[in-house]
DRENDO-1510 file (C-alpha; in Angstrom, 1 decimal, always signed):
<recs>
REC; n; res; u; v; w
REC; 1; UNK; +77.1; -213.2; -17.8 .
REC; 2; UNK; +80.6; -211.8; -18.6 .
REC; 3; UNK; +81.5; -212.9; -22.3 .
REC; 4; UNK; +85.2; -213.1; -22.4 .
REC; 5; UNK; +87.3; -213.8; -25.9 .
REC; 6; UNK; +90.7; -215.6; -25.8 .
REC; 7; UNK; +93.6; -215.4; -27.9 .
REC; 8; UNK; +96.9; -217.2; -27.7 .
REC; 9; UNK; +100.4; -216.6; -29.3 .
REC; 10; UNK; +103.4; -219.3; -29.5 .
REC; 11; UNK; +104.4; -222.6; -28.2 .
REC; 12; UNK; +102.0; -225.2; -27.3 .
REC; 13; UNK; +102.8; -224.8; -23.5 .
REC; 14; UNK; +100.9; -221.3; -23.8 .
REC; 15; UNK; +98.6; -223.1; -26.1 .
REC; 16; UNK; +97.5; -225.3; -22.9 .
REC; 17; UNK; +98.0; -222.4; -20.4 .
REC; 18; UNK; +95.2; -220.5; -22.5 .
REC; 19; UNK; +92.7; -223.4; -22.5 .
REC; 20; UNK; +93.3; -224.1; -18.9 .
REC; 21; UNK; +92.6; -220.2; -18.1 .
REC; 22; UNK; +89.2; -220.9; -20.5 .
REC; 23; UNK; +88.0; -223.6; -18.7 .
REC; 24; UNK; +88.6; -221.8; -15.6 .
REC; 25; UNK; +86.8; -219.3; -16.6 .
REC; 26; UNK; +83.8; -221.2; -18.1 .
REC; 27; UNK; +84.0; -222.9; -14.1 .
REC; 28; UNK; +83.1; -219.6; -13.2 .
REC; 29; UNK; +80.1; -218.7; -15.1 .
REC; 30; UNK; +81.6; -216.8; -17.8 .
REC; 31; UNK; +80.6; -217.3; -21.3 .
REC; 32; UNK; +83.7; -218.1; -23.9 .
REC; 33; UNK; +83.1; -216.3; -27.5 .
REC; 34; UNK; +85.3; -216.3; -30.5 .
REC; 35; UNK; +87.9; -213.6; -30.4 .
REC; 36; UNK; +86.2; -210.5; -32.4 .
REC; 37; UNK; +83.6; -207.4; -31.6 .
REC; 38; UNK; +81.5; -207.9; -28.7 .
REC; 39; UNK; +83.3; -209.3; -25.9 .
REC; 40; UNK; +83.5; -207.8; -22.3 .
REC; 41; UNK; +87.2; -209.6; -21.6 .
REC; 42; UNK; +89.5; -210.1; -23.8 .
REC; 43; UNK; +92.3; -211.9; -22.4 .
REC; 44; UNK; +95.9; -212.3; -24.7 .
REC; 45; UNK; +98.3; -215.0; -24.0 .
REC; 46; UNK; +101.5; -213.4; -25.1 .
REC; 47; UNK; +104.9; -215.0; -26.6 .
REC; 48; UNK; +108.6; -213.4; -26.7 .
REC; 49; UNK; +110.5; -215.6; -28.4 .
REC; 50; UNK; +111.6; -213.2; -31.0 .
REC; 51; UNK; +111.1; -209.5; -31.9 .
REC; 52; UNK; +108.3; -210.7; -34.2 .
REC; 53; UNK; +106.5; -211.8; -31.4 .
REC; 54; UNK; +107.1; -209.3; -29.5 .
REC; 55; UNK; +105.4; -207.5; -32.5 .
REC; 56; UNK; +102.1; -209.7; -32.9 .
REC; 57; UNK; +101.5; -209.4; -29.4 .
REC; 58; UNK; +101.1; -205.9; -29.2 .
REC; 59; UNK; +98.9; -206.4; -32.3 .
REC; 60; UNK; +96.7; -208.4; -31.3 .
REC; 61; UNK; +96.5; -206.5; -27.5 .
REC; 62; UNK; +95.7; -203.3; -29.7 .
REC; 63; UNK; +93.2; -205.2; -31.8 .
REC; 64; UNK; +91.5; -205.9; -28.9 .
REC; 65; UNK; +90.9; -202.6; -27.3 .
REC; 66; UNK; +89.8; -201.5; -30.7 .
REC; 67; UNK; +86.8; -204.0; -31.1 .
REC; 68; UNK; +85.6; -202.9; -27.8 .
REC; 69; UNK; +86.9; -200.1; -25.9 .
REC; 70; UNK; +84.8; -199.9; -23.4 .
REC; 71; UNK; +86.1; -204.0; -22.5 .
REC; 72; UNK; +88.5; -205.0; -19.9 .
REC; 73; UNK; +92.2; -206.2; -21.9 .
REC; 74; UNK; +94.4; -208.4; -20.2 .
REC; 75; UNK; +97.7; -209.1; -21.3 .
REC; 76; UNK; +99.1; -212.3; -19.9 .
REC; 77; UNK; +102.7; -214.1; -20.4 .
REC; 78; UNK; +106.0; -214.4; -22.1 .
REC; 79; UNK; +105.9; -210.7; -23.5 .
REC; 80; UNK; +104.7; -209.5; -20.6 .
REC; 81; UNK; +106.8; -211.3; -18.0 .
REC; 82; UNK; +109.7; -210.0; -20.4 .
REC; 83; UNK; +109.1; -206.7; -21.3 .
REC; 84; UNK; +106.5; -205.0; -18.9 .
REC; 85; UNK; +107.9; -201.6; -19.5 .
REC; 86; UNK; +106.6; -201.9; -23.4 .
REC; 87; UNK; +103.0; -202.5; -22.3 .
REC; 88; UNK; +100.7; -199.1; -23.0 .
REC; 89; UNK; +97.7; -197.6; -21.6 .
REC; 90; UNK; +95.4; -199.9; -24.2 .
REC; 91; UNK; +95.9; -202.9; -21.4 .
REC; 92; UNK; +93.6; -203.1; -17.9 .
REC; 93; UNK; +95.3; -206.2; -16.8 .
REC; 94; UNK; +98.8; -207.3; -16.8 .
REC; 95; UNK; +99.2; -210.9; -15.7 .
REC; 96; UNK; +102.7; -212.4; -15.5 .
REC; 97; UNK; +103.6; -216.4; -15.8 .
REC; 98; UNK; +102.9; -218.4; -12.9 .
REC; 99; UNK; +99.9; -216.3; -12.4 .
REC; 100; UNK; +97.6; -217.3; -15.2 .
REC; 101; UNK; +96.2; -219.9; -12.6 .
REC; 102; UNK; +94.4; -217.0; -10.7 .
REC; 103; UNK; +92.9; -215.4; -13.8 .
REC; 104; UNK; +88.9; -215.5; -12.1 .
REC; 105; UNK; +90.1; -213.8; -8.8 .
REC; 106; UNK; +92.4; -211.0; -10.7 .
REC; 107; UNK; +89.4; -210.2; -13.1 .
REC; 108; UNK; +87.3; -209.9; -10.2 .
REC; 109; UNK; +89.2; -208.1; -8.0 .
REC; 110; UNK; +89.6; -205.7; -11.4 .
REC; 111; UNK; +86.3; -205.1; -11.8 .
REC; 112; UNK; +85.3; -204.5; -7.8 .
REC; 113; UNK; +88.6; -202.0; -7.5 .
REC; 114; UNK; +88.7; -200.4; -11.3 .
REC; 115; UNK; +91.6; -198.1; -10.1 .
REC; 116; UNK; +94.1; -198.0; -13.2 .
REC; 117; UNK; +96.4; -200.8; -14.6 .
REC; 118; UNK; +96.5; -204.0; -12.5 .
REC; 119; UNK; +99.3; -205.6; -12.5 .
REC; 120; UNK; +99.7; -209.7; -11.5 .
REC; 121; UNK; +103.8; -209.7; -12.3 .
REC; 122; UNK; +106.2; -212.0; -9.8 .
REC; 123; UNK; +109.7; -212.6; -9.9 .
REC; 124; UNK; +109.9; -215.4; -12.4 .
REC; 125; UNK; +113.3; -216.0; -11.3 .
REC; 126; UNK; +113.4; -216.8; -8.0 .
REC; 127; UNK; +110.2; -219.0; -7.4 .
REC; 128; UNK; +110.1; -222.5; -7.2 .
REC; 129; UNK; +106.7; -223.1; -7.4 .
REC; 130; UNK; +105.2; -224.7; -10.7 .
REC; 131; UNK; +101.9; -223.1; -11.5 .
REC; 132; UNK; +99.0; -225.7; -11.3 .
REC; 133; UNK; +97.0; -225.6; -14.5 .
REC; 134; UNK; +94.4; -228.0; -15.4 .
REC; 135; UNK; +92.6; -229.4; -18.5 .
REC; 136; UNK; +89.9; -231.8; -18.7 .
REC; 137; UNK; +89.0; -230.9; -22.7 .
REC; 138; UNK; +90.9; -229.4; -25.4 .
REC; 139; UNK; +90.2; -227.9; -28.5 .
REC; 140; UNK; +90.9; -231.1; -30.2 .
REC; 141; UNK; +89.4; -233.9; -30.1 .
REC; 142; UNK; +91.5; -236.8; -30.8 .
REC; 143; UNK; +95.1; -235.5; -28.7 .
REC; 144; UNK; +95.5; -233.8; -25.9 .
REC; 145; UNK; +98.8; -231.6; -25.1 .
REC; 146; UNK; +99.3; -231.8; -21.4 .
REC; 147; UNK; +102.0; -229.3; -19.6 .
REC; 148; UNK; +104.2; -230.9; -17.3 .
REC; 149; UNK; +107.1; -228.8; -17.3 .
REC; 150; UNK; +108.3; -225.1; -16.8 .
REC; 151; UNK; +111.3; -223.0; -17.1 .
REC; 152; UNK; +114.4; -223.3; -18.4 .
REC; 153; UNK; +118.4; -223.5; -16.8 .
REC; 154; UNK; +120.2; -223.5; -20.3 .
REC; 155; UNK; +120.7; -220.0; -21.3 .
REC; 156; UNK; +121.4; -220.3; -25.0 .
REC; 157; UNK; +123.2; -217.4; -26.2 .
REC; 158; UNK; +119.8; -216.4; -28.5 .
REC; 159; UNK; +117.4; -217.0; -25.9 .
REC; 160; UNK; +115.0; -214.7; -23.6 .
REC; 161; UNK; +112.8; -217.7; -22.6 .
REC; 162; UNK; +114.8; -218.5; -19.2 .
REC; 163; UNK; +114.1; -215.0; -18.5 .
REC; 164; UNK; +110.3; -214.9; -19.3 .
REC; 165; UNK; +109.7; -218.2; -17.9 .
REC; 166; UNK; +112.9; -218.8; -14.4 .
REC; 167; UNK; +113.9; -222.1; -13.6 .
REC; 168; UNK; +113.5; -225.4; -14.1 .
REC; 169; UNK; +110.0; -226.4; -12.2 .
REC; 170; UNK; +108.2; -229.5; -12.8 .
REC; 171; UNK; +105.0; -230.9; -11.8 .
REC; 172; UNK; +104.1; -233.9; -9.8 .
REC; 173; UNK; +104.2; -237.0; -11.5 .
REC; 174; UNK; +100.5; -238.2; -9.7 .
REC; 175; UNK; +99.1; -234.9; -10.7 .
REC; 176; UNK; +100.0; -235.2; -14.3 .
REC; 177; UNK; +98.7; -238.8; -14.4 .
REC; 178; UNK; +95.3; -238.0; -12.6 .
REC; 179; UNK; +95.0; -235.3; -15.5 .
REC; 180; UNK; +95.7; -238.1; -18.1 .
REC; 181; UNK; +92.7; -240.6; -16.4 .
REC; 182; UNK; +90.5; -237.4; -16.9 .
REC; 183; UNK; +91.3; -237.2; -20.4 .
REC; 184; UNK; +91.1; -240.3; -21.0 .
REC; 185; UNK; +87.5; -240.5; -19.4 .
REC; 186; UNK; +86.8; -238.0; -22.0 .
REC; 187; UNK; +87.6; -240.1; -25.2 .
REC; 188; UNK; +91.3; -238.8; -25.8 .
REC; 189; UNK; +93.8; -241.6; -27.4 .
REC; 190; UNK; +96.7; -239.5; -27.5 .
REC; 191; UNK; +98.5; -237.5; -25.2 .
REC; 192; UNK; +101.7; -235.1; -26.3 .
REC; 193; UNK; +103.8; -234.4; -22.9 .
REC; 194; UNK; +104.9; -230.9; -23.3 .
REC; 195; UNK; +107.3; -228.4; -21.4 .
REC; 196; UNK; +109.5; -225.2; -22.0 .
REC; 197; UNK; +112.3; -227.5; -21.3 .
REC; 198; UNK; +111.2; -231.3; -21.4 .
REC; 199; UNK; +114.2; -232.8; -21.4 .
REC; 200; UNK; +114.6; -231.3; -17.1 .
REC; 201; UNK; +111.8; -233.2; -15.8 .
REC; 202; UNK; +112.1; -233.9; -13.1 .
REC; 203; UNK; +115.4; -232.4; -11.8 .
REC; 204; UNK; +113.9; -230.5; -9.5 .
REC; 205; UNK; +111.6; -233.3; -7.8 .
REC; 206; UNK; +113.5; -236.4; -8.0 .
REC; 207; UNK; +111.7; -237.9; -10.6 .
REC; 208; UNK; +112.4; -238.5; -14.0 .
REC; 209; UNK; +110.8; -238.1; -17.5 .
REC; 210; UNK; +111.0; -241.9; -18.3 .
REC; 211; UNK; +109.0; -242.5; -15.5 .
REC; 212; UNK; +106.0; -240.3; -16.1 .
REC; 213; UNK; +106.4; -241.6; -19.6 .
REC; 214; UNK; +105.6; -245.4; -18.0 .
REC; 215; UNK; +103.2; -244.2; -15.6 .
REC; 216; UNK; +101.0; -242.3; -18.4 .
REC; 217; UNK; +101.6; -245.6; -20.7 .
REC; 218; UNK; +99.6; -247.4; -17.8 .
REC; 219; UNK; +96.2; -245.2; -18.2 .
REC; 220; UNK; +93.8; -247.2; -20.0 .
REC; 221; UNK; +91.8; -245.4; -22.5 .
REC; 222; UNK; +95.1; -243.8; -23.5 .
REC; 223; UNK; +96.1; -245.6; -27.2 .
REC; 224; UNK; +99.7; -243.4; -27.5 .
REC; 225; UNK; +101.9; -240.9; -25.8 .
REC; 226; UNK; +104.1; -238.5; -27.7 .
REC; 227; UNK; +107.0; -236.4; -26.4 .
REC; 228; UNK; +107.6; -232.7; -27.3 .
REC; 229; UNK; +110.6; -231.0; -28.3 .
REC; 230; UNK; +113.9; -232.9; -26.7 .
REC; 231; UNK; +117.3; -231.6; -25.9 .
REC; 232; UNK; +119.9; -234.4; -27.2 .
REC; 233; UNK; +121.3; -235.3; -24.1 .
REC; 234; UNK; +118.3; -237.3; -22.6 .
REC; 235; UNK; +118.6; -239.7; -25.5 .
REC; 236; UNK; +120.8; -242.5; -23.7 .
REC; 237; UNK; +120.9; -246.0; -24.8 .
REC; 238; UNK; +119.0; -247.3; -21.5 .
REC; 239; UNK; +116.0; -244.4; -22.4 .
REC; 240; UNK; +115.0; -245.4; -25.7 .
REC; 241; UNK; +115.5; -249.1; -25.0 .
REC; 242; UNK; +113.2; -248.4; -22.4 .
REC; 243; UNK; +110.8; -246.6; -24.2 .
REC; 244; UNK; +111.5; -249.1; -27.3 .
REC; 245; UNK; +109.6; -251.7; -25.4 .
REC; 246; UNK; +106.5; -249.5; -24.8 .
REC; 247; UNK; +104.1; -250.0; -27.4 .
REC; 248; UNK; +101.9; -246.8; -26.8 .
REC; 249; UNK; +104.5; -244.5; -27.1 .
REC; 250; UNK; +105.4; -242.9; -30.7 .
REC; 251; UNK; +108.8; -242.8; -32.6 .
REC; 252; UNK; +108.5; -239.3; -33.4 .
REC; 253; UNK; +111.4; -237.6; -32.1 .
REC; 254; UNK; +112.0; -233.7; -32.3 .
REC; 255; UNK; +115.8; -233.2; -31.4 .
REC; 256; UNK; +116.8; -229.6; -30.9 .
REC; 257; UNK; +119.8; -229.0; -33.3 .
REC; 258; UNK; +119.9; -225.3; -34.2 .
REC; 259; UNK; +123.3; -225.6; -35.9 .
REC; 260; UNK; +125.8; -228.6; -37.0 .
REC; 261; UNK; +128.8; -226.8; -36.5 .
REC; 262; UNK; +130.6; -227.2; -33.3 .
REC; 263; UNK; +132.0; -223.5; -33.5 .
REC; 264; UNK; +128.6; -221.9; -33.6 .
REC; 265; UNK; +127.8; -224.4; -31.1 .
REC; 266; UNK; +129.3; -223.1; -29.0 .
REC; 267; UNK; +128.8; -219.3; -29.4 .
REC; 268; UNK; +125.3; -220.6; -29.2 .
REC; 269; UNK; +126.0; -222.1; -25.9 .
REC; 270; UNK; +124.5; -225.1; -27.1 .
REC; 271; UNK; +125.8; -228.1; -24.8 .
REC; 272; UNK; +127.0; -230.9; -27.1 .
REC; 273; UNK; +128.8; -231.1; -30.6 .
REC; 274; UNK; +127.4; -232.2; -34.0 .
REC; 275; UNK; +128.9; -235.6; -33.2 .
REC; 276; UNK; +127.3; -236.1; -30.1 .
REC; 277; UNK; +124.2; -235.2; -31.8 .
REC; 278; UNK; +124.2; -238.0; -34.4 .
REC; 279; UNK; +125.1; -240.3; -32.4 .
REC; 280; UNK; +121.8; -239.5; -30.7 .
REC; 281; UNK; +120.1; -240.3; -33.7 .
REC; 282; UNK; +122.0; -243.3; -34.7 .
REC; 283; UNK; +120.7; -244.5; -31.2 .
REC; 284; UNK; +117.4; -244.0; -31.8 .
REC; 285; UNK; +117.4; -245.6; -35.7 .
REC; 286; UNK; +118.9; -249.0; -33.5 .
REC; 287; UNK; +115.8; -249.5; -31.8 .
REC; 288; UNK; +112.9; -248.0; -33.9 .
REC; 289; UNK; +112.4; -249.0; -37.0 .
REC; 290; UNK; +112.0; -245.5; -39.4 .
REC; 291; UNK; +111.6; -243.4; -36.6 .
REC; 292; UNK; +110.9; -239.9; -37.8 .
REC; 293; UNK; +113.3; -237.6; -36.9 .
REC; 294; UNK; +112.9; -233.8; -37.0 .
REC; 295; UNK; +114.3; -230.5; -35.7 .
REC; 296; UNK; +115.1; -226.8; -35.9 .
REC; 297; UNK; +117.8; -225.2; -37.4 .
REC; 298; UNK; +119.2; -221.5; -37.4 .
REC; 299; UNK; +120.6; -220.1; -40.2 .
REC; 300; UNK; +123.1; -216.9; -39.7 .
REC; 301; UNK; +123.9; -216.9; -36.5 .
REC; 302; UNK; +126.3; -214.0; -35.5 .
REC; 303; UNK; +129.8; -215.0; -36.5 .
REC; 304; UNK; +128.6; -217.6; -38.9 .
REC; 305; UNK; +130.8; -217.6; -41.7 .
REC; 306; UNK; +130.0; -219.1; -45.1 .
REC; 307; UNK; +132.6; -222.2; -44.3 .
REC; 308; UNK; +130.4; -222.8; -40.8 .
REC; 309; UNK; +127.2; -222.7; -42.8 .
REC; 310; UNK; +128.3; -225.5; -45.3 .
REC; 311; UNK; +129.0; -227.3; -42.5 .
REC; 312; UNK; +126.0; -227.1; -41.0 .
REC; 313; UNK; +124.3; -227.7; -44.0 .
REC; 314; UNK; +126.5; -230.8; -44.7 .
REC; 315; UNK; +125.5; -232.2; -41.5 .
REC; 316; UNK; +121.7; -231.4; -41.6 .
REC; 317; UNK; +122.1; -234.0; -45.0 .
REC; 318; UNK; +124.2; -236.5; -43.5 .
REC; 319; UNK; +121.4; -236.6; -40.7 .
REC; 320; UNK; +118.4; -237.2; -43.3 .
REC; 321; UNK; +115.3; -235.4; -41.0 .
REC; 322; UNK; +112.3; -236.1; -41.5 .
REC; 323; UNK; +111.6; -232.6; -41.2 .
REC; 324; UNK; +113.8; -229.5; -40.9 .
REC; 325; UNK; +112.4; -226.4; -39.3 .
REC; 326; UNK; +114.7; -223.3; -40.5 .
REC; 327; UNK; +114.7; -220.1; -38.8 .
REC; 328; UNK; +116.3; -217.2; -39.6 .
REC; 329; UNK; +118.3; -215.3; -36.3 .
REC; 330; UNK; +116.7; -212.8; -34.9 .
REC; 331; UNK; +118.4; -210.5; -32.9 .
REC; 332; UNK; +117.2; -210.2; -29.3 .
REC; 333; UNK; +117.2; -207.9; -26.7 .
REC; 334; UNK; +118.5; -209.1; -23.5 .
REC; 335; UNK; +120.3; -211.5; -24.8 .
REC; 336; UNK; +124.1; -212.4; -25.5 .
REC; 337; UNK; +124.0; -213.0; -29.3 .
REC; 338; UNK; +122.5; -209.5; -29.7 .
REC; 339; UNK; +125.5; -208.0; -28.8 .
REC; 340; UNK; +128.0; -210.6; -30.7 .
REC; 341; UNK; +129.9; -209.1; -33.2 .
REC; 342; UNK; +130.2; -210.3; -37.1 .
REC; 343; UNK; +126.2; -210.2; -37.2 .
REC; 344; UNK; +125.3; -211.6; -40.3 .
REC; 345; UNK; +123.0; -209.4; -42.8 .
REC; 346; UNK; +120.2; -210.2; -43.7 .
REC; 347; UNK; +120.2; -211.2; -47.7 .
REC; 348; UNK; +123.0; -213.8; -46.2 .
REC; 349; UNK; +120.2; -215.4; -43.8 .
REC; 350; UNK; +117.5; -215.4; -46.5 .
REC; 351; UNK; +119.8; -217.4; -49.5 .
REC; 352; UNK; +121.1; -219.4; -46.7 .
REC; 353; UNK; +117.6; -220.0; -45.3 .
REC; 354; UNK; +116.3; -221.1; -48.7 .
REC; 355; UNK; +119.1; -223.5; -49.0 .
REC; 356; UNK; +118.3; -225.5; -46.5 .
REC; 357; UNK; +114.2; -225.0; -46.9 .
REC; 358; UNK; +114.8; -226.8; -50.0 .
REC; 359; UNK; +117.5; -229.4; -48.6 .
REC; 360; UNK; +114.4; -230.2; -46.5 .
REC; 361; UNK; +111.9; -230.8; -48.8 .
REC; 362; UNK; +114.0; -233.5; -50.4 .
REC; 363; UNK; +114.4; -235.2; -47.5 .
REC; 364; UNK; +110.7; -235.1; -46.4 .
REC; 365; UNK; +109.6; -236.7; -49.5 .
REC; 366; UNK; +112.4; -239.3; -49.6 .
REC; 367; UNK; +111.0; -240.5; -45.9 .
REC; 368; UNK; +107.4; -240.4; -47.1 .
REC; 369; UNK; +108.4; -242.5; -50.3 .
REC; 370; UNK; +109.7; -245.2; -47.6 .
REC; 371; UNK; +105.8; -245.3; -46.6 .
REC; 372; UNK; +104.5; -246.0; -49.8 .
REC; 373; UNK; +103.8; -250.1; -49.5 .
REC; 374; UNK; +103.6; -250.2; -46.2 .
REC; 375; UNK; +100.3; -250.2; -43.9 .
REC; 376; UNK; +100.7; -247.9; -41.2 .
REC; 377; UNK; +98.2; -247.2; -37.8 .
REC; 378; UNK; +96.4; -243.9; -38.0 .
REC; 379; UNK; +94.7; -242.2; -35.7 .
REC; 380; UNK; +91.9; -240.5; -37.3 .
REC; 381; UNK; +91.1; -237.2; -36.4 .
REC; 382; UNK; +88.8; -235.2; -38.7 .
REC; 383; UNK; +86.6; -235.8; -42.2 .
REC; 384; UNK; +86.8; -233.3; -44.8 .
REC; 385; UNK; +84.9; -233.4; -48.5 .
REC; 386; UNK; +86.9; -232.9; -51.2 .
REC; 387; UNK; +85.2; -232.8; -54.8 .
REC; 388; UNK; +82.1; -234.6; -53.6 .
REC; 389; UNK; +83.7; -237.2; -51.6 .
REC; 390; UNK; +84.2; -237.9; -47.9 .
REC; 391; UNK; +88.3; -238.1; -46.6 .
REC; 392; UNK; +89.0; -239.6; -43.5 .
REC; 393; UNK; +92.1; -237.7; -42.2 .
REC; 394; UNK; +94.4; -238.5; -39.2 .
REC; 395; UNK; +98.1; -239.4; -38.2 .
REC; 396; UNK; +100.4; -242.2; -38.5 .
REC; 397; UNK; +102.7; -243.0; -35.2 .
REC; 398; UNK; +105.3; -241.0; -36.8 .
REC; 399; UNK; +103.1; -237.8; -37.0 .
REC; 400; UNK; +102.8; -238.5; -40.8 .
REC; 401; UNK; +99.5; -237.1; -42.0 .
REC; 402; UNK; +97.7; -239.4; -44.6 .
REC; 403; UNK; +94.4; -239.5; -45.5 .
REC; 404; UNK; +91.5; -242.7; -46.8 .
REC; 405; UNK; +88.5; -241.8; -49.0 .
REC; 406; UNK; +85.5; -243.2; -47.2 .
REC; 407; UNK; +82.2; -242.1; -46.3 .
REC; 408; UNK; +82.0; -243.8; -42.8 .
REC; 409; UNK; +83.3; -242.1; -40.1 .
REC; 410; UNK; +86.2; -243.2; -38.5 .
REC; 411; UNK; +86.6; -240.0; -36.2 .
REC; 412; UNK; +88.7; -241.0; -32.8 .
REC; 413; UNK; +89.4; -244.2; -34.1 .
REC; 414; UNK; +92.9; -246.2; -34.5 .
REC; 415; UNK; +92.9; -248.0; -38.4 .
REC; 416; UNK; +95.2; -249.6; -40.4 .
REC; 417; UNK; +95.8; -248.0; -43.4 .
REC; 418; UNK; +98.1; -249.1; -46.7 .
REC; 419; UNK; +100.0; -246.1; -48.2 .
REC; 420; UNK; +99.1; -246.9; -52.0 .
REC; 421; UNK; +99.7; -243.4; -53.2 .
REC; 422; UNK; +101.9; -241.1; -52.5 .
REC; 423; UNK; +99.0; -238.4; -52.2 .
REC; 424; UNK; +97.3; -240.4; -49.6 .
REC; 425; UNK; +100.2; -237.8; -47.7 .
REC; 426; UNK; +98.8; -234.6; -46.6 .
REC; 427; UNK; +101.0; -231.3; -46.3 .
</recs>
């Protein structure tokens, strides 16, 4: 029996694209091990999203072939869709997107043929296919992060993924619910409804996000339904009034912001203006009470000037996120804001960074004040020991992470909990 070791890089759509590819594999007959000396296979899931990335992957692809070099190293993804010219003779196996779905029959056809580099790479930008991938466990055991969505039609300024992932594809509604009844038949209570692009569901098949979010609010054994990362413009007033009235789904919303000024809006491509944007979230405070809001943010964009940056800053306050992810640009190949003038240095993006870092801390702990008083549902997920006593630990709706001493576990299980304490909040 082949022992194969997996490792995965980036978003949570190649989080569920590695765990598919394991449980295809286990399907098969070969044994899964943790990812250090020993295995025959080791199979990297690779991300591009920034140079960094870019970096890690060919670390950890290296790090491979040096715990074993006598095993087979496949390189699979987002790097290696983008960038197959950077990949060395330490990799066996190069297998682009859309072709992680035939991971058994490329490492067999490897290991009968064994003639050099094999390479699984399509044209990521003219197919129309969306690759079938399918999970019946995750790692965790409480939610389950389900795929329903690939590619990308925006083309932010900053961005490689439409090129490492094509177009817009989505998959059928029926299969994504009949994945969500399997889940379910496992014990999951939550599901998080993830894509590259989430907000495009749909477009391509006629049907529509709301609509898978009421068909997966219909599978019993299902207790809530989150939504990943959003693109403003699918928050209408007839969507959240709709999903208002569902009482499985969870008023955690993460809106894409990257920038609240409308100049490097725009250089950023970016396809609606600060004002838009808040309306959004005025629109969602209307019909959920303390909904948490949160999003990402870049800081020194090329061309932004210290003027644009208090803006942006001014509008992240105004806003009051939950949570405010910051990221600092990084300049990227292939893309049209690497070759922007007025790039911005890089002591600028770190002061700038650290402003609003801070900016978002206050804010964080002025939403989880709000919670203190108030009983909240919580899924629990896990029970730790702390200093001789048993902590029940889980999330509220809002993804806010609190915790319960007790000694009985409560693992998979939806309680009521008061906030008494602020340190009942976990960071």
């Amino acid at each position: 029996m082949k022992k194969v070791a997996l490792h995965n890089l980036g978003c949570k759509v190649n989080a569920y694209e590695t765990e598919a590819m394991q449980e295809l594999l286990e399907n098969h007959g070969y044994e899964i091990v943790p990812f250090q000396e020993g295995a025959d296979i080791y199979i990297i899931n690779t991300c591009t999203v920034t140079n960094m990335a870019d970096r890690k992957s060919r670390q950890m692809l290296h790090r491979a072939r040096k715990m074993n070099p006598d095993a087979i190293v496949v390189a699979c993804g987002c790097y290696v869709q983008a960038k197959p010219e950077d990949l060395d003779d330490c990799i066996d196996i190069v297998v682009g997107n859309n072709k992680k779905k035939d991971i058994v029959d490329i490492l067999k056809a490897y290991e009968a043929e064994k003639e050099g580099v094999k390479k699984e790479i399509l044209d990521i930008n003219h197919t129309s296919e969306y690759e079938e991938l399918h999970l019946s466990k995750t790692a965790e055991h409480t939610r389950a992060y389900l795929k329903v969505q690939d590619g990308c039609n925006q083309f932010c300024t900053y961005c490689i993924i439409p090129y490492a992932r094509g177009r817009v594809r989505s998959r059928r509604m029926e299969q994504v619910v009949e994945e969500v009844h399997e889940l379910a038949a496992h014990g999951y209570k939550e599901v998080v409804l993830t894509g590259i692009h989430l907000s495009s569901y749909g477009v391509d098949t006629g049907e529509d996000l709301l609509s898978l979010i009421r068909s997966v609010h219909d599978v019993a054994g299902i207790e809530r339904i989150r939504l990943g990362s959003l693109e403003p413009r699918i928050i209408t007033e007839d969507f959240v009034r709709e999903i208002a009235a569902l009482p499985k789904f969870c008023p955690h919303f993460h809106l894409s912001l990257q920038s609240g000024c409308n100049a490097t809006l725009r250089r950023m491509n970016r396809r609606y203006t600060a004002e838009e944007y808040y309306e959004k979230c005025e629109l969602l405070r209307k019909y959920f009470s303390n909904p948490a809001l949160t999003t990402d943010v870049i800081v020194g964009f090329p061309g932004e000037t210290e003027e644009e940056f208090e803006e942006s800053r001014a509008f992240v306050d105004k806003v009051n996120f939950y949570e405010t992810h910051i990221f600092k640009y990084s300049r990227r190949d292939g893309t049209k804001a690497a070759a922007m003038e007025a790039q911005v240095p890089d002591p600028v993006k770190t002061k700038r960074s650290n402003v609003l870092i801070e900016l978002s801390r206050e804010k964080q702990a002025a939403y989880e004040s709000r919670l203190v008083g108030t009983t909240q549902e919580v899924l629990i997920e896990e029970c730790i020991d702390h200093a001789g006593e048993q902590y029940q630990i889980g999330h509220t709706k809002e993804y806010v992470k609190v915790g319960i001493c007790s000694d009985k576990s409560l693992a998979n299980q939806l309680v009521e909990i008061k906030i008494e304490d602020p340190v009942q909040i976990i960071h």
